[in-house]
C-alpha positions in Angstrom: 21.9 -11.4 -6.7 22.6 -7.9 -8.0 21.8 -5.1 -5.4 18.7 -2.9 -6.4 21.0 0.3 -7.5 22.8 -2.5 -10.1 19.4 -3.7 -11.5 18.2 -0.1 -12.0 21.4 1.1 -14.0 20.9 -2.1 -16.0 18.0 -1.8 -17.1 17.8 2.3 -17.9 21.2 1.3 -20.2 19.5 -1.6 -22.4 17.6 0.6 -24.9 17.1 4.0 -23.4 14.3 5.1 -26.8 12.0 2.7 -25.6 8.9 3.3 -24.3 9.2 3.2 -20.3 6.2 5.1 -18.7 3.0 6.4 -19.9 0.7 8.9 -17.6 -1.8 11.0 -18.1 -1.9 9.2 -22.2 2.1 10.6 -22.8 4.7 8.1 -22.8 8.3 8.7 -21.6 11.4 6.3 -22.8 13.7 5.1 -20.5 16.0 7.7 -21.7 13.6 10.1 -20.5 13.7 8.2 -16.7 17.4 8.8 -16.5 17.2 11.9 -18.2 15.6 12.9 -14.9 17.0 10.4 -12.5 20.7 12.0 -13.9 19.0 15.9 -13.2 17.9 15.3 -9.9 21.3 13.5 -8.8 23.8 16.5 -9.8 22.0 18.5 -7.7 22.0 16.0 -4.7 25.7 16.7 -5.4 26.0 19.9 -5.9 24.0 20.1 -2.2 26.5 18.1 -0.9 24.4 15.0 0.0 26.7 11.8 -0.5 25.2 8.3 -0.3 23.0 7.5 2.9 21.3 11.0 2.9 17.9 11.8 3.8 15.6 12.8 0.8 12.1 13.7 1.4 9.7 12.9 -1.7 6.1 14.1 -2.3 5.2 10.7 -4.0 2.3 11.1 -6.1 1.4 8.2 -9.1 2.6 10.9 -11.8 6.3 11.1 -14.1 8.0 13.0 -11.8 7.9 11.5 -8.1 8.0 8.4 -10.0 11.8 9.5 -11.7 12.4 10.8 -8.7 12.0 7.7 -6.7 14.4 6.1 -8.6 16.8 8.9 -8.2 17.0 8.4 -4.3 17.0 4.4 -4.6 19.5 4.0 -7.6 22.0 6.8 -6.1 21.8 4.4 -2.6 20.0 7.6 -0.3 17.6 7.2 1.9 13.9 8.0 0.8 11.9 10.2 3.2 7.9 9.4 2.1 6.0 12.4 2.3 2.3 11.7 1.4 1.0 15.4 -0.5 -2.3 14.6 0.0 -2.3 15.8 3.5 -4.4 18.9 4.2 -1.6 21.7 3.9 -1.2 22.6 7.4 -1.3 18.7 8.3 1.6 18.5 5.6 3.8 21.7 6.7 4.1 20.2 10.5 4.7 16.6 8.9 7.8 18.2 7.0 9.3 20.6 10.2 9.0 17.2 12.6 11.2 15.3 9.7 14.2 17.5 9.4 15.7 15.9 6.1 18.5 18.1 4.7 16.1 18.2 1.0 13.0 18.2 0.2 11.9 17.0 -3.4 8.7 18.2 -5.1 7.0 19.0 -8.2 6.7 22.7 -9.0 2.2 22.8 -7.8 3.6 21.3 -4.5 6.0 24.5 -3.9 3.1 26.8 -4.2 0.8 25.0 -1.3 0.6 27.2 1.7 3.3 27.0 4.5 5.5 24.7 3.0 8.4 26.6 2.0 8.2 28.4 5.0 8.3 25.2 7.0 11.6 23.8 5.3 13.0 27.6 5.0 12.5 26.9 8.8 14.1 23.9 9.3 17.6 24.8 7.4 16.9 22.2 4.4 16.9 22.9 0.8 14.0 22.6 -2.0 14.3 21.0 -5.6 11.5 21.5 -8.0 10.9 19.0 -10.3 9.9 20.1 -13.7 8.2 19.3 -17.2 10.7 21.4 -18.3 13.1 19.1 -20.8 15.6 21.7 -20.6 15.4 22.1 -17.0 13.7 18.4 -15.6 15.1 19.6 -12.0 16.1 22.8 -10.3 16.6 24.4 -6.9 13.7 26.2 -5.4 14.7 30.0 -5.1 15.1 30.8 -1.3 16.1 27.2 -0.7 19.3 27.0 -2.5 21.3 25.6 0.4 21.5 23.2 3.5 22.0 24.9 6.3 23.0 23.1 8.9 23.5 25.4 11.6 20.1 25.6 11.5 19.4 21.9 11.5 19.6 20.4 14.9 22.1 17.5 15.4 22.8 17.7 12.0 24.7 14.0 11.1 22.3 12.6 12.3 19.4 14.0 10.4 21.5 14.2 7.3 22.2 10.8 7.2 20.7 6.9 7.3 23.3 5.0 5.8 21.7 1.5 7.1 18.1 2.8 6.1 16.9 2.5 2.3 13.6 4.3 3.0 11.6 5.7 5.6 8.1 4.3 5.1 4.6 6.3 5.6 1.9 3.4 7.4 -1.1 3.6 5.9 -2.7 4.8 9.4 -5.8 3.0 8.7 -5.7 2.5 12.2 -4.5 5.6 13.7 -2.3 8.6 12.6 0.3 7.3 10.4 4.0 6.8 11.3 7.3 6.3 9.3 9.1 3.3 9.7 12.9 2.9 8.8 13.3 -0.2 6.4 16.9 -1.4 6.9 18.7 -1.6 3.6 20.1 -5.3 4.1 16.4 -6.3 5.0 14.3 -4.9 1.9 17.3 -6.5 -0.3 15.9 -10.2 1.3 12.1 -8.6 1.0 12.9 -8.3 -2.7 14.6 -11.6 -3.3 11.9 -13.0 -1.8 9.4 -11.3 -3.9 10.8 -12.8 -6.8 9.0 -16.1 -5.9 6.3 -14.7 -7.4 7.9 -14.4 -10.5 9.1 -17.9 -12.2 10.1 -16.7 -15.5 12.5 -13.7 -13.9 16.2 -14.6 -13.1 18.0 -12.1 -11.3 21.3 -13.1 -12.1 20.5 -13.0 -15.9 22.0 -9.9 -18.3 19.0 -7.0 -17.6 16.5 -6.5 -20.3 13.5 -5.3 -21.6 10.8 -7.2 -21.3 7.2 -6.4 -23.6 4.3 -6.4 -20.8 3.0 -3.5 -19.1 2.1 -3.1 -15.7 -0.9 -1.0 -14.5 0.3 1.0 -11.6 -2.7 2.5 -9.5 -1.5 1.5 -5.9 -0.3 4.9 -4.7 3.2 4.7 -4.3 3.6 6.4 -0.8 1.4 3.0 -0.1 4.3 -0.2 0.8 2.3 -2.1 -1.6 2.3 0.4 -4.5 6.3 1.2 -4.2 7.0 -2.4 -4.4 4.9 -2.8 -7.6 6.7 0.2 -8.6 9.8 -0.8 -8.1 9.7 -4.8 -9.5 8.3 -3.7 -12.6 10.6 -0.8 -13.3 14.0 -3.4 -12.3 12.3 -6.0 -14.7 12.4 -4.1 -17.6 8.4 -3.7 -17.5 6.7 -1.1 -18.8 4.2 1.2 -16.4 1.0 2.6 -17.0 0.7 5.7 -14.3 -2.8 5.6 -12.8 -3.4 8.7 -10.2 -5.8 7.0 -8.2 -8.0 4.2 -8.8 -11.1 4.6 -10.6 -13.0 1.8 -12.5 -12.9 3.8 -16.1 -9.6 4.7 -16.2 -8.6 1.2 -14.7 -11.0 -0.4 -17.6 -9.3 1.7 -19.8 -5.7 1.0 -19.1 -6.3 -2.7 -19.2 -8.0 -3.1 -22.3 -5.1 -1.3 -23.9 -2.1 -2.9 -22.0 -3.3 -6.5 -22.2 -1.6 -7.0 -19.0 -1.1 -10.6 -17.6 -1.5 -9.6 -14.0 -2.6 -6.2 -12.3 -3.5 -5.5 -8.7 -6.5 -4.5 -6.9 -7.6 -3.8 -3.0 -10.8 -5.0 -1.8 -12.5 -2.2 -2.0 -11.5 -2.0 -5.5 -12.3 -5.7 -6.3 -16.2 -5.0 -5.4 -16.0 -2.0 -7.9 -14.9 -3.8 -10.6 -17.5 -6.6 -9.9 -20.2 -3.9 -9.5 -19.5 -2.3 -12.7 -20.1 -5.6 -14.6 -17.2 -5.0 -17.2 -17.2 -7.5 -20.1 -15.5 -10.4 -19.7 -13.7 -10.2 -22.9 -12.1 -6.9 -21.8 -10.2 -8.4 -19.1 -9.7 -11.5 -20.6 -5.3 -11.0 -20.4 -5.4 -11.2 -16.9 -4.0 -14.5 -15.3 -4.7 -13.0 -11.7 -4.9 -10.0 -9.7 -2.9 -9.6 -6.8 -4.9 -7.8 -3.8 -3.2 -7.2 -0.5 -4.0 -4.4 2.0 -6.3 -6.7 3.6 -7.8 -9.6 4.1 -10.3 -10.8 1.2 -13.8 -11.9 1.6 -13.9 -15.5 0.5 -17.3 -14.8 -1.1 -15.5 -12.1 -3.2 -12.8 -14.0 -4.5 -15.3 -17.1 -5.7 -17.9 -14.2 -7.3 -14.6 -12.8 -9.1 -13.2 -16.4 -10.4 -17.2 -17.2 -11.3 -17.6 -14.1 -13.5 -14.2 -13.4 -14.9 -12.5 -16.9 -14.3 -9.4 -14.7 -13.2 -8.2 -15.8 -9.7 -7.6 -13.2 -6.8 -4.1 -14.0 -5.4 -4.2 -12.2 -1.9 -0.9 -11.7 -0.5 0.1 -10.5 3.6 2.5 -8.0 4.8 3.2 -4.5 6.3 4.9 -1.9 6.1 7.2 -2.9 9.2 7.7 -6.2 7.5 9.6 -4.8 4.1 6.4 -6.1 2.3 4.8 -9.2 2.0 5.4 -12.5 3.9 2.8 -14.5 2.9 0.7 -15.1 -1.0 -1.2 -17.0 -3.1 1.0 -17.9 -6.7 -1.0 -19.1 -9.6 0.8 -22.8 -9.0 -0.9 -22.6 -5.7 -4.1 -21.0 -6.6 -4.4 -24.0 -9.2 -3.5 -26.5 -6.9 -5.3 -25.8 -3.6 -8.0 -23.5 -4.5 -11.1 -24.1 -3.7 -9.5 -26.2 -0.6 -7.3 -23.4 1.0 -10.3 -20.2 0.0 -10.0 -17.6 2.7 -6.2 -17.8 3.3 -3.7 -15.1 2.8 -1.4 -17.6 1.0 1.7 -19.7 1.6 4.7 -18.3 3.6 7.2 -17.1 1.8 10.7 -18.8 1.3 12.6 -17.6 4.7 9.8 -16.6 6.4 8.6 -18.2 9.9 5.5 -17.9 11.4 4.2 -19.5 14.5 0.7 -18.9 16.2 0.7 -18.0 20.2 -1.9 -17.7 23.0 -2.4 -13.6 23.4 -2.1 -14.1 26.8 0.0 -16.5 28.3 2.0 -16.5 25.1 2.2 -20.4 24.5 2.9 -21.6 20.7 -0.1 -23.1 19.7 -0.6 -26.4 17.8 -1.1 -26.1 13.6 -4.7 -25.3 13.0 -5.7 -23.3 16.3 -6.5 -19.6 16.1 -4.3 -17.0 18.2 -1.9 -14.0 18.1 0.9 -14.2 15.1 4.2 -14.1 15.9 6.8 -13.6 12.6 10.3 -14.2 12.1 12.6 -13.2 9.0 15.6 -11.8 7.5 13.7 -9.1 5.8 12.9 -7.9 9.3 14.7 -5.1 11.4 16.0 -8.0 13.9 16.1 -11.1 12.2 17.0 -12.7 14.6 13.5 -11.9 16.9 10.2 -13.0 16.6 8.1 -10.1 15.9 4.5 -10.2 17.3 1.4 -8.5 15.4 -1.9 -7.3 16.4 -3.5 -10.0 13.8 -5.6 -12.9 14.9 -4.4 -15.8 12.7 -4.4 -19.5 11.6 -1.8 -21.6 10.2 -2.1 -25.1 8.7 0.1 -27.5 8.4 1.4 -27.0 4.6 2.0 -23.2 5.6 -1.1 -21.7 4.5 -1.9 -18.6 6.5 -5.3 -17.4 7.4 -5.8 -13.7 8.5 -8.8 -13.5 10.9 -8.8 -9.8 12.0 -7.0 -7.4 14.4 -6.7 -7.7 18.4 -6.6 -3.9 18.6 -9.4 -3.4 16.5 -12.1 -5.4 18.6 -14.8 -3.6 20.3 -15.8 -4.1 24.0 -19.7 -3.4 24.1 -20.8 -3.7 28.2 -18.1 -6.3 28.5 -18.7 -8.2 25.5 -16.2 -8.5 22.7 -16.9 -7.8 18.9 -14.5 -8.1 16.0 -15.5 -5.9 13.3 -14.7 -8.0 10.8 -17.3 -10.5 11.5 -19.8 -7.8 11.4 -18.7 -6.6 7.9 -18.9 -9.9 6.9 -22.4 -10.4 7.8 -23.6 -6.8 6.2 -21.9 -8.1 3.1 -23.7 -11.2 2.5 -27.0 -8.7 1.8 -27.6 -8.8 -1.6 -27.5 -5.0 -2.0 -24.6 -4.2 0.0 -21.5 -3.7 -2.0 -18.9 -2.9 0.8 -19.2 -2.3 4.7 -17.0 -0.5 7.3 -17.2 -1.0 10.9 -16.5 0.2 14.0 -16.5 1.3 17.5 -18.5 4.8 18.7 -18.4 5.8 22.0 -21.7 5.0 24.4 -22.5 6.5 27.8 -24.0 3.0 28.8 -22.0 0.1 27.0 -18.8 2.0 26.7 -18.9 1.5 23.3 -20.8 -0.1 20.1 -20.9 -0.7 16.5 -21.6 1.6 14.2 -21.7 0.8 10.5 -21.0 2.7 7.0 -22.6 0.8 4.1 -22.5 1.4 -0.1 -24.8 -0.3 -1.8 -24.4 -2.5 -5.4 -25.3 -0.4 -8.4 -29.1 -0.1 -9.2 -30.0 -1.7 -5.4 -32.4 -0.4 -3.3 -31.4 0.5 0.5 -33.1 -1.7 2.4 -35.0 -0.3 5.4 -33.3 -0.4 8.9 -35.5 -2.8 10.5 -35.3 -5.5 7.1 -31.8 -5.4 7.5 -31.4 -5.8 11.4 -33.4 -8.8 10.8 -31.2 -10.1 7.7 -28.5 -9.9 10.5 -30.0 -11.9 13.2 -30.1 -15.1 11.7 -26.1 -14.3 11.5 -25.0 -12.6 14.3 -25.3 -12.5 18.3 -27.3 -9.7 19.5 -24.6 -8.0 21.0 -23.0 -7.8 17.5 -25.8 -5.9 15.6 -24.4 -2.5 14.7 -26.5 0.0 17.1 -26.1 3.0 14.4 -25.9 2.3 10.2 -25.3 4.5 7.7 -26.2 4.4 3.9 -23.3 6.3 2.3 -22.1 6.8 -1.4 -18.2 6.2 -0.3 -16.2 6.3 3.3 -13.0 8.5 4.3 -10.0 6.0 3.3 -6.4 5.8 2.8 -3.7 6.0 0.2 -4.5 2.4 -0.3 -8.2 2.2 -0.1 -8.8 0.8 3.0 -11.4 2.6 5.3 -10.0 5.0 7.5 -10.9 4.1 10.6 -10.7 7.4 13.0 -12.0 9.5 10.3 -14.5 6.8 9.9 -15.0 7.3 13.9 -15.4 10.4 14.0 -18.2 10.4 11.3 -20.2 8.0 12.6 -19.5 9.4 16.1 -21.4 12.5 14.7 -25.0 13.1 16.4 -26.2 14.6 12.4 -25.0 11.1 10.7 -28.1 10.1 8.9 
């Protein structure tokens, strides 16, 4: 199979005055792309930055950061995430601590407080991507140069040779982290993601193909560089979506037509909410959802209203992307039978289920720790254990129960939070619940609970919905504090952020 830089240079050369990207309602040809891809590389050489460098990218869902990805992955450097939406001290510290020789951001980004200062600090250079057709990249004045007498140790910050990108978590757990994605390990990530796609052969001439792919995933998120990054090396067209919202979403698709689009939980219940016509989403084949683990009820309501089935896939950031997913063959064949699982294991990918303690491989069926194995992995050769409480059947189905790390301990009783948000969600005028853990002086800790309710419901009153919950839950399991909110502190990806989360509910003034 071609390497990722030989699909990208393919496909920019088939027809460079076609359309290629729209955002913000402007389309740009694929001429335009290397246009600015071509830019941004003559300076990475005029810097002196061969192949295997470190290039740090503010990666927002807009033309620039998007060309710009594709510079750093089609010249074979290394990609540095850098997520803007960081409060700008947060984001000057984040950029000292990563000591890349460049820095790549759009001209807005250069004016934020602190942040030239910060890589004028550190010895790197600055390049200001532009609108500018006559000028799509230049170098930021005062950061001209690298200097690396100023840059500690400086082959080894300069360079990742072995690393194809250095990948923000989505810290829905806890402050995110950067994991290195070993270049020989996406390359088997993305062959393997081609399993998805039956009609694509990656050995065939490159082309351009008619469809067009709604891109709203954030792509400093794994899930939205992937999407990113198969459509643009099929040949698809992208639509550029900032960050979700249901109009623009509604919007995009009606236009597009597009066979298959993607959509987190949290999204999903907003699209159900809003009650969109069936007819307007009637292209849609499927919809791909995989930051976490989908409520079985949500998946039937969607295939009920829309008859469009929600193919939930499994993955991480540490794992190159996703190792497990429904494919429309599969939903077809085993849905309703297999509802609640993550999806099949991918081709190459091993998964066994262990005892958390004592560590003992446990027999097809039983719940326990999962332990993965796979060439798309930093050691391929390891199994690699995760913090997720699984199932896996015989046929390779895998079934996502929750997090070990994420369970609560209230006076020496165990809660997972995701049976609790399962409960609050069967109310009929809940739309989506977040849950966790708050400090107590007597029980250590409890569960407190953030809830949005369904468009035009009424909040039910405290005591009518303690009791909804005791005919589903053990005592110890009722949430001691809820909250009625209109939304809840999340991340790139949608998902609740939990110590923001925390630390509101933690608050004594939380209603």
């Amino acid at each position: 199979m071609p390497t990722l830089k030989e699909l990208l240079a393919g496909v920019l050369a088939v027809d460079p005055a076609a359309n290629a990207v729209e955002a913000k309602g402007q389309w740009y040809s694929w001429g335009d792309l290397a246009a600015r891809i071509a830019a941004l590389e003559n300076l990475y050489n005029a810097l002196d930055l061969p192949p295997g460098s470190r290039v740090g990218l503010f990666m927002r869902n807009r033309i620039e950061p998007f060309a710009a990805l594709f510079s750093i992955l089609a010249t074979e450097r290394c990609l540095v995430t850098v997520n803007p939406l960081y409060p700008d001290p947060v984001l000057a510290a984040d950029l000292a601590g990563l000591r890349a020789p460049v820095f790549v951001a759009e001209a807005s980004e250069w004016q934020r407080p602190g942040l030239r200062e910060a890589v004028s600090a550190m010895g790197a250079a600055g390049i200001e991507m532009t609108a500018d057709r006559n000028a799509l990249a230049r170098l930021v004045p005062g950061l001209e140069h690298v200097n690396a007498d100023k840059i500690a140790g400086a082959d080894l910050v300069r360079m990742a040779p072995d690393v194809i990108i250095e990948m923000l978590t989505s810290g829905t757990t806890g402050r995110p982290k950067r994991i290195p994605l070993n270049r020989t390990a996406f390359q088997h990530s993305f062959e393997s993601a081609l399993a998805y796609e039956h009609s694509r052969d990656p050995d065939a001439a490159p082309r351009l193909r008619p469809g067009t792919t709604v891109l709203h995933t954030p792509i400093s998120h794994i899930g939205g560089l992937w999407q990113a990054i198969n459509t643009v090396s099929a040949g698809r067209k992208s639509c550029l979506i900032e960050r979700f919202n249901v109009p623009e979403w509604h919007d995009a698709v009606k236009r597009h037509r597009p066979k298959i689009s993607g959509a987190p939980p949290a999204a999903l219940r907003m699209i159900l909410d809003a009650k969109l016509p069936k007819a307007d989403l009637a292209s849609l084949s499927g919809l791909i959802s995989g930051t976490a683990p989908v409520d079985p009820a949500l998946v039937e309501a969607f295939w009920q209203q829309y008859g469009i089935p929600i193919l939930t896939s499994y993955g991480a950031t540490e794992f190159a992307g996703a190792v497990a997913g429904w494919t429309l063959p599969d939903f077809r064949a085993y849905y309703p039978r297999k509802a609640g699982s993550v999806g099949r294991l991918q081709k190459g990918v091993q998964a066994r289920i262990v005892d958390a303690e004592t560590g003992a491989v446990l027999p097809a069926g039983a719940e326990g720790l999962l332990e993965l194995k796979s060439k798309q992995m930093a050691d391929p050769d390891a199994w690699c254990r995760t913090t997720d409480r699984a199932m896996l059947d015989d046929e390779n189905f895998l079934w996502i129960r929750g997090r070990i790390d994420n369970a609560i301990i209230r006076g020496g009783f165990k809660i997972h939070p995701d049976d609790v948000v399962k409960a609050l969600e069967a109310h009929p005028a809940i739309r989506e619940a977040a849950v966790v853990g708050i400090e107590d002086a007597r029980l250590g800790e409890v569960p407190a609970a953030a809830l949005m309710l369904k468009a035009g419901a009424t909040e039910p009153s405290q005591s009518d919905l303690v009791a909804f919950l005791r005919g589903q839950l053990l005592p110890y399991q009722i949430p001691a504090k809820i909250c009625f909110v209109a939304d809840v502190p999340r991340t790139t990806s949608l998902k609740p952020a939990l110590p923001a989360l925390r630390a509101m509910l933690s608050d004594p003034a939380a209603p």
